[in-house]
N, C-alpha and C positions, 0 to 999 in steps of 0.2 A: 690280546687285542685291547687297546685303551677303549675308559668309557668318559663318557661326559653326563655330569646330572646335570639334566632340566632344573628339574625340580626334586622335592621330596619323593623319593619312589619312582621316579622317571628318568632313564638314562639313555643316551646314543652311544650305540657301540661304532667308533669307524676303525681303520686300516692307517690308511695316510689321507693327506686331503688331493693328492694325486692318483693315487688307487681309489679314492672315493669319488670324484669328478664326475664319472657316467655312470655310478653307481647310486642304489636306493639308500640310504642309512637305517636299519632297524630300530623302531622305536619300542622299548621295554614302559609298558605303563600297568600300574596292578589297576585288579578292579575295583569299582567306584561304587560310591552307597550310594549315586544318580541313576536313575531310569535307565537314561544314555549313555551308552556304553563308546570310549572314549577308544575312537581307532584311528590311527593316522599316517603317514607318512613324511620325512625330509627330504630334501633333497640337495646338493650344491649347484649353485647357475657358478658362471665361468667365472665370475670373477670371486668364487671363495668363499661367498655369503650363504649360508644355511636356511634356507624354508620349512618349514614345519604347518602344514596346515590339518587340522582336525577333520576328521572323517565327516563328521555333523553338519559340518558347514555347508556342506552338498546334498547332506540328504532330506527326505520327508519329513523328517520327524523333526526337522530342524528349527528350536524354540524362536517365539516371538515375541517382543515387548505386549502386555495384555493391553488393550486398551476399548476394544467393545465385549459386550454380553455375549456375543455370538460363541454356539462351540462347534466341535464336530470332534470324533473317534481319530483317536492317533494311533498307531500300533508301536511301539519302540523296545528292544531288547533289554532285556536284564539279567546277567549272569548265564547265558542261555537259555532263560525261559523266555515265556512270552506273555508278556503284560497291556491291557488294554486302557488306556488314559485319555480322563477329559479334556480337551487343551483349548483354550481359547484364542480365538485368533479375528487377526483385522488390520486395519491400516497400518503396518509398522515396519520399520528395518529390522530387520534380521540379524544377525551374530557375524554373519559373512559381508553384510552392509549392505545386501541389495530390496528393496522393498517388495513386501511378498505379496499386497494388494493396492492397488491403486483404482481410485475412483474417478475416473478421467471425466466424468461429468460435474461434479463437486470440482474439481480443480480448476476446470472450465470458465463455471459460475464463480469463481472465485475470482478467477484472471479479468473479467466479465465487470463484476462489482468494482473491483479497485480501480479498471480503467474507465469506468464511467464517473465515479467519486473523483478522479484526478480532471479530466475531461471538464466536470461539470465546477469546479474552482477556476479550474482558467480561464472559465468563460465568465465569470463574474469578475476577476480581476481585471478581463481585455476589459471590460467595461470601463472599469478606473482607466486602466492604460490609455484608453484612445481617447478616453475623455481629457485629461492631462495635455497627453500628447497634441491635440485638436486634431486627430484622425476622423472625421465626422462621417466618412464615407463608410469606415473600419465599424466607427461604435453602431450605426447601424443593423451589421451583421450576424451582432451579438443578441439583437432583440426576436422574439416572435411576432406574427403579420401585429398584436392586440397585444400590451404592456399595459397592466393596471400598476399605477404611478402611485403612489402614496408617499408624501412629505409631511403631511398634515401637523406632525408633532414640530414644526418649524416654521409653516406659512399659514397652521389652519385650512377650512375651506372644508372640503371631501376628496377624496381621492380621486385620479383620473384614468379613464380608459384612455390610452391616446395608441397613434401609430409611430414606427422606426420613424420615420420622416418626421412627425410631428415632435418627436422628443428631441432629435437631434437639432431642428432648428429653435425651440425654446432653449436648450442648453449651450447650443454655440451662441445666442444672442446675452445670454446671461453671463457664463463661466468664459466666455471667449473677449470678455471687456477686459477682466483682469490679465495684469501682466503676466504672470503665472499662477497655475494652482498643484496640487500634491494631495492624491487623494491613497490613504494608504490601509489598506486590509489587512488585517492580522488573525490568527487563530481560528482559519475557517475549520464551521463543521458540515459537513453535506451525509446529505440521508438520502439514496434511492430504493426508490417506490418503480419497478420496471420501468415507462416510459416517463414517470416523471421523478421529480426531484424537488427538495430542498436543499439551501447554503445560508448559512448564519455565520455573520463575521463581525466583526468590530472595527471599527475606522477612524480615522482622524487624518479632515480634511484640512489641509491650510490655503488660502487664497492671500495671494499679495497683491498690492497697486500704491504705487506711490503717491502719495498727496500731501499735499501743502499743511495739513489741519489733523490733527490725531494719530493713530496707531495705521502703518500702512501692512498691514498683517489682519487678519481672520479667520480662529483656528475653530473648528464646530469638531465634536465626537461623539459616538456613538453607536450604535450597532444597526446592521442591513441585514435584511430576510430576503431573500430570491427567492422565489420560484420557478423550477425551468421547464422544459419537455422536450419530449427527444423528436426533432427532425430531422427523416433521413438517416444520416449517419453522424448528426451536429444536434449537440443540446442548443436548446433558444430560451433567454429568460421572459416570462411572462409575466411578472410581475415583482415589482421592487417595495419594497416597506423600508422606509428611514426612519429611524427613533433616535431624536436627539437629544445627548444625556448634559452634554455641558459646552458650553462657549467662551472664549478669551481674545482680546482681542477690539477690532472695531468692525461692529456688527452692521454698521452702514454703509462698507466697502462693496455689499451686495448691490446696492439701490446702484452707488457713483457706477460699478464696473457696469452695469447695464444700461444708463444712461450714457458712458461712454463708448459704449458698442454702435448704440443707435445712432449717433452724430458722426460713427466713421463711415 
């Protein structure tokens, strides 16, 4: 009867691979200086290819990547004694690849956090978006009933409570003179806190308008702080901070675009 080494010390004895087809393959393995005593079986599927799966892989004592503190009593054979070992065990795949605990509530909150962090960036981006686009009906929808408004680091003054309606009609009569504007976010970071949230991003706005006399460009940058809260099943931003770190360009394009609003 041919044999075939596995490995060092480990052989399959078969027949033919036709005599062997519905047959078991005996597998020759010595004993191990592991705990776990190595018992297994082959077998041929039809088309000729060899299985070998390890006894272990199914059972109890079936090891686990360590990964918390936690123990509990294993029992596992050795040489035919019986030996009792600490084994620690937790969140992890297994040898056989299937996971031996799962914490369906941690994974939850998990699913949970990342879709509120994504959730709560888009709503500060639709903000740029519709504002750009002059969706005014849109940018509205993005705000809570109360938006504390802060520019200050650009027009002075104090900061303003204002309402969805009140902002959008100060910003269509303002940013709706220019011929185009481009307001663009980058590197947001968002932090949730349950119902509410923060988003910190960095920006750089440009405004164009063509005119007779100077640079018809106006590029402002710097970085936005939202703040949101969750309504419903929709975050709302409740308040905007602008910190403007530098400008280029012609910074009187604001005044003309807004005088030019008012006279259409």
């Amino acid at each position: 009867m041919p044999k075939i080494e596995l490995a060092h010390g480990i052989t399959l004895a078969v027949t033919t691979i036709r005599d062997a087809l519905p047959q078991r393959i005996a597998v020759s393995v010595p004993p191990l200086a592991s705990p776990r005593s190595f018992a297994g079986s082959a077998t041929h599927s039809n088309r000729g290819s060899v299985s070998v799966r390890p006894a272990y892989a199914d059972a109890p004592t079936c090891p686990v990547w360590l990964r918390k503190n936690r123990t509990r009593s294993v029992r596992s054979d050795h040489e035919g004694g019986r030996r009792v070992r600490k084994r620690r065990v937790g969140r992890a795949a297994n040898r056989s690849g299937s996971i031996s605990v799962i914490d369906e509530s941690c994974v939850a909150a998990d699913i949970r956090r990342l879709t509120d962090r994504q959730a709560v960036m888009e709503v500060c981006t639709r903000m740029a978006w519709h504002t750009d686009e002059r969706e005014w009906d849109m940018l509205k929808t993005v705000f809570a009933d109360e938006v504390r408004l802060d520019y200050t680091s650009l027009n002075g003054g104090e900061p303003a409570t204002l309402s969805p309606e009140q902002i959008v009609e100060g910003w269509s009569r303002v940013l709706g003179g220019f011929a185009s504007t481009q307001h663009l976010l980058g590197n947001p970071v968002a932090s949730v806190m349950g119902d509410t949230a923060v988003c910190t991003a960095p920006f750089q706005a440009t405004h164009r308008l063509a005119t007779e006399y100077g640079d018809s460009l106006w590029t402002l940058g710097g970085t936005y702080r939202f703040d949101l809260r969750r309504v419903g099943d929709n975050w709302r931003i409740t308040g905007v901070v602008m910190r403007a770190r530098w400008g280029d360009g012609n910074e009187k394009l604001m005044e003309r675009a807004s005088s030019r609003q008012a006279t259409n």
